[in-house]
TINUSE-885236 format. One record per residue (C-alpha): y, z, x; residue in one letter. Coordinates in Angstrom, 2 decimals, always signed. Example, Ala and Ser with C-alpha at 12.3 -4.5 7.8 and 13.67 -1.06 7.14 Angstrom:
2
- -4.50|+7.80|+12.30|a
- -1.06|+7.14|+13.67|s
//
This chain:
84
- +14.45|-39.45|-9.59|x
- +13.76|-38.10|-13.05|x
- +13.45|-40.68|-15.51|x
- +15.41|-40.46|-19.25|x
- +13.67|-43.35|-21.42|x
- +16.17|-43.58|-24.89|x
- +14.74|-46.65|-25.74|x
- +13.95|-45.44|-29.31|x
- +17.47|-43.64|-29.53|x
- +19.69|-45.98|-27.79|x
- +20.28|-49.52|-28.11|x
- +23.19|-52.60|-27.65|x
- +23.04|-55.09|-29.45|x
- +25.21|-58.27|-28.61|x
- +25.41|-61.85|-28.86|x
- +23.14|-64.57|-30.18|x
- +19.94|-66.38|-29.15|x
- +21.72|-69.85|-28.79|x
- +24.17|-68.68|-26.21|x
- +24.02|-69.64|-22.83|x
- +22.67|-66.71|-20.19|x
- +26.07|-66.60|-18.73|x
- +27.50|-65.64|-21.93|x
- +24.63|-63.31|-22.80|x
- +25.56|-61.16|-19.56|x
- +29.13|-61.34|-19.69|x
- +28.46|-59.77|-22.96|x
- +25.90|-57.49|-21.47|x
- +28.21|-56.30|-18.67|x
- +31.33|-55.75|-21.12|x
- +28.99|-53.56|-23.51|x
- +27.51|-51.60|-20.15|x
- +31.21|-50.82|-19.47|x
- +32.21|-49.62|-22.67|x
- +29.14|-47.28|-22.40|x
- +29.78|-45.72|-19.16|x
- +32.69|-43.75|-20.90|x
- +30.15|-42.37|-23.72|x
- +26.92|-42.08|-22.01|x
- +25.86|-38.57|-20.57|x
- +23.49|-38.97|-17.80|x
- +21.79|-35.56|-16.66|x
- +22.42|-34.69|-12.85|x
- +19.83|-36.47|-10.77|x
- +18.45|-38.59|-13.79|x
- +18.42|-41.94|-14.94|x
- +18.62|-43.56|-18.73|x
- +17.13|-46.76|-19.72|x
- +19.51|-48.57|-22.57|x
- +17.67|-51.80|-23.94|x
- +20.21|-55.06|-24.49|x
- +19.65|-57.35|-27.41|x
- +20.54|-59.95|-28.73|x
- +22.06|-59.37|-32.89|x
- +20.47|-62.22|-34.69|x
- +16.65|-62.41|-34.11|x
- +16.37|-60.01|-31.57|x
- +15.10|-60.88|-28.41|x
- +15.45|-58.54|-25.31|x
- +18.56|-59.85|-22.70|x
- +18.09|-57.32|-20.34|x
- +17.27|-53.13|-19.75|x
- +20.55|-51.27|-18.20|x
- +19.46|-48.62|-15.92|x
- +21.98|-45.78|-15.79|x
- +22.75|-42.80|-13.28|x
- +25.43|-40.84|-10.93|x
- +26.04|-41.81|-7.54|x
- +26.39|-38.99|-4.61|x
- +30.21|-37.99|-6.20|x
- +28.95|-37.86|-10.01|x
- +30.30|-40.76|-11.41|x
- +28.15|-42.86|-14.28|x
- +27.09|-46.35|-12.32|x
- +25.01|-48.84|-14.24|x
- +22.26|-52.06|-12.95|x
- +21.42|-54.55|-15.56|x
- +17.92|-55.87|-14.79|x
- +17.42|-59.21|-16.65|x
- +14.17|-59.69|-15.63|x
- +12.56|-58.33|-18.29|x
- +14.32|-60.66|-20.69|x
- +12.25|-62.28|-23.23|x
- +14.87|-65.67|-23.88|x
//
């Protein structure tokens, strides 16, 4: 699968440092939502959005974008790349 990094382009920024994981990926999941109607992943390619945190910013987690077989935008958050 072809690989689309916007990591320099594209980023969400949400929450704090002080809030409790949960919180951080409820956040992160509501945010990964609102960017499936926005986002335009290429046919048979993926896109890499990085999730931060707004006050110092520490990485929550990387949200990997791409179509399933019928097209439509699905998203994974990995969060274990977070740095909290």
């Amino acid at each position: 699968m072809e690989e689309m990094n916007l990591n320099e382009e594209m980023a969400v920024h949400c929450g704090k440092v002080t809030d409790s994981m949960e919180t951080l990926e409820t956040l992160c999941c509501e945010e990964a939502e609102k960017l499936l109607a926005t986002l335009d992943v290429p046919e048979g390619g993926k896109v890499e959005v990085p999730f931060w945190t707004e006050d110092f910013p520490e990485l929550i987690a990387v949200g990997k974008f791409s179509r399933d077989k019928s097209g439509k935008v699905i998203y994974e958050l990995d969060f274990s790349e977070s740095t909290l």
